[in-house]
N, C-alpha and C positions, 0 to 999 in steps of 0.2 A: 843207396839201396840197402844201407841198414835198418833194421825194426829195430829202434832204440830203448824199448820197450820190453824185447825179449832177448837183447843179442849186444845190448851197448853195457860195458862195464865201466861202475865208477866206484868212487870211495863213498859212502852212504855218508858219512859225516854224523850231525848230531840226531838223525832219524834213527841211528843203530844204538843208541843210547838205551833205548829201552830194552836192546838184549843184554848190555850189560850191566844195567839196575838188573834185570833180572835174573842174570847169574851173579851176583851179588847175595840176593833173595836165596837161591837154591841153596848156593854154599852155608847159606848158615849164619854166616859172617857180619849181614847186616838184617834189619828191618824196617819196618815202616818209621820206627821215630827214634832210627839211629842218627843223633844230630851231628852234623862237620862244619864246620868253622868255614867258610868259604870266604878268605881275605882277596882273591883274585893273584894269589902267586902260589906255584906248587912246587916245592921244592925236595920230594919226599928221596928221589934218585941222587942226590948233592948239587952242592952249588953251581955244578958245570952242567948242571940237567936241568935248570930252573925250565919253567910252563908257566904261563898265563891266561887267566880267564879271558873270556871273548870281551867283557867288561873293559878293563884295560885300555885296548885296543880304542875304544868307544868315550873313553873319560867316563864312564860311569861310578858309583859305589860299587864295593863289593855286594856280596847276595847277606854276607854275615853267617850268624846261626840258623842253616836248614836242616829238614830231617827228609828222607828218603825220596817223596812222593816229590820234592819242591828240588831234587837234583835237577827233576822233568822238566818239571814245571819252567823253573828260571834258566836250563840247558847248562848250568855249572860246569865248567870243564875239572877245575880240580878237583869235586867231588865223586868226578867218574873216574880222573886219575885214579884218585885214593883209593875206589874200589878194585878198580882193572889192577894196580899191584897190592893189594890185599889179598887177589883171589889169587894171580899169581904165585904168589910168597904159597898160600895153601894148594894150589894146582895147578900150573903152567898149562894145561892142557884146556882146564874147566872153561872157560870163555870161547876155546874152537871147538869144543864140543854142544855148549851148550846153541852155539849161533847156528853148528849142523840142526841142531833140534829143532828151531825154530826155523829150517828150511833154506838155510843158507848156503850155497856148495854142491845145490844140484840144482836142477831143473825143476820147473815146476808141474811141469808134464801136463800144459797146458792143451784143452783140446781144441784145434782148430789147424794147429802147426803142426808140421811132421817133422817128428825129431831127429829121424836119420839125415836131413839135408843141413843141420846146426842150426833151425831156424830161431832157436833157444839152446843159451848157451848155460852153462852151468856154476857160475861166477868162480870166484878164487875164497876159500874161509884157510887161508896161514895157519901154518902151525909150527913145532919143531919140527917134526919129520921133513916138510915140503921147505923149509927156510935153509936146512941142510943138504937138501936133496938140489933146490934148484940154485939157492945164491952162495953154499960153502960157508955156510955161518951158523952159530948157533943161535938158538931162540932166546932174547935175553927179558929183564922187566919191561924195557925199553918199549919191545914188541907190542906188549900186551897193555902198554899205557897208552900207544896210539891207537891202538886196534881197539881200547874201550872207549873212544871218541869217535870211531870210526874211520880211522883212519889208517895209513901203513899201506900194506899188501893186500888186507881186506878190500874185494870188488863182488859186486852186487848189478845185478838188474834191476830196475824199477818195479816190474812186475812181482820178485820177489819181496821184496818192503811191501809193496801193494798189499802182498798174501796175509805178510803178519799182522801189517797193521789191519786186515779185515780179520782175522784170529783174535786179533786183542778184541773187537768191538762185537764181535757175536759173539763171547764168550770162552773162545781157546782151542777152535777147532781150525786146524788145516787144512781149507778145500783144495783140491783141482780145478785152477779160473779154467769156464769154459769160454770161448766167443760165439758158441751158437744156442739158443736157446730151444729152438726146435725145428723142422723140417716138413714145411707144407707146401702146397701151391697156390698162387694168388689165390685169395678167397674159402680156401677150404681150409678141412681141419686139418691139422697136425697129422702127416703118418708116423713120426717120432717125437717125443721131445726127451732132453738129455735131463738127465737127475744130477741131484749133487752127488760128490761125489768126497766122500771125507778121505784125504791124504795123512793124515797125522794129530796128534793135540798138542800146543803148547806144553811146553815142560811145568807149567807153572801152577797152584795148587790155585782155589776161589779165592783166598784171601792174598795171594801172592800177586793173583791177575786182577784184585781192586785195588792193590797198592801202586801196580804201573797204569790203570785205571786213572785212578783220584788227579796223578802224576800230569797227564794228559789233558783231564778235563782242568785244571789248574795253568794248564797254556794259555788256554781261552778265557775262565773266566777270572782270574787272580788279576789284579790292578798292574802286577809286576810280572805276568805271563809273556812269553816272548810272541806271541800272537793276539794278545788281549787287544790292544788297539786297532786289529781288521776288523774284528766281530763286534764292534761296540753296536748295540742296540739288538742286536740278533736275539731271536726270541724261540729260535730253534737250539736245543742241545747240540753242543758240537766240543769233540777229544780234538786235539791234533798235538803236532811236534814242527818244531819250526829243525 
């Protein structure tokens, strides 16, 4: 009897990649044709903290020399490592703030549900304060290396990723999803129907939001996209993130 939809929480995994390319983006730190060596080992914590690309695991090559949008594209894990403690090092905080901005950590205040029964829960976006507050620990790089692959204590709704990624594809705007579109009786007209209703904008500038753009459609249509091979022949435009 759960809405898995608006009340089940999980770890987003590599779908949440694209808030940390683009807190990457904000901080400054990197750009579109910031190129990283992606050998499929990360070792940047020491040798007792080695990581490994998804590759790896798969007997595949490494990804090699990519630049920004192709983190996306190929789902690199060590090149989100590198970001997630890069930003860290400049601001422990910047990645839970930035994933709040992008809607993460509340509700989406969807209309259909009524919020006072939990019918929509609010997921979990870590940070120091709450890592202290509930497990007795400090926030460490550690944190912010899983949490920029989407992983850790970071928990999400579907409906939230839903939101962003309809953000990223109309251009950076934050609706409130509704479920009803309007209100008539068989056969006649509408006595109401609902508007949009803008909740927020991406944090992210035009050029910022065609650099996690490019990132996306690069899933689909790049030979070496980690979705390329579902769409082979598709003749409609299609982003996604595997």
């Amino acid at each position: 009897l759960i809405n898995r939809v608006t009340q089940g929480l999980y770890p987003p995994g590599s779908v949440f990649k694209v808030v940390n390319v683009s807190t990457g983006l904000i901080s400054g730190l990197f750009d579109r044709d910031t190129v990283y060596n992606c050998t499929g080992v990360w070792d940047e914590l020491g040798q007792n903290f080695i990581k490994y690309d998804w590759t790896v695991a798969k007997d595949l090559p490494p990804h090699g020399q990519i630049n920004l949008p192709e983190a996306l594209t190929f789902s690199c894990n060590p090149y989100n490592y590198h970001i997630g403690f890069e930003v860290y090092k400049s601001d422990p905080d910047m990645l839970p703030d930035i994933s709040r901005a992008f809607g993460l950590g509340s509700p989406t205040g969807i209309v259909g549900l009524l919020p006072t029964t939990n019918e929509e829960v609010s997921g979990l976006v870590p940070d120091a304060k709450w890592k202290q507050e509930n497990i007795g620990e400090a926030w460490t790089a550690g944190d912010s290396v899983n949490m920029a692959i989407g992983q850790g204590y970071l928990k999400v709704t579907p409906l939230q990723m839903a939101n962003i990624y309809a953000a990223i594809g109309n251009g950076g705007t934050l609706y409130r999803p509704q479920m009803v579109s309007y209100v008539a009786a068989p056969g006649e007209e509408p006595v109401y129907k609902f508007q949009p209703e803008v909740m927020g904008q991406l944090p992210l500038t035009p050029e910022q939001l065609d650099v996690i753009r490019e990132g996306l459609l690069g899933v689909i249509t790049n030979r070496n996209g980690t979705a390329h091979k579902r769409f082979l022949g598709l003749q409609i435009p299609v982003y996604g993130k595997t």
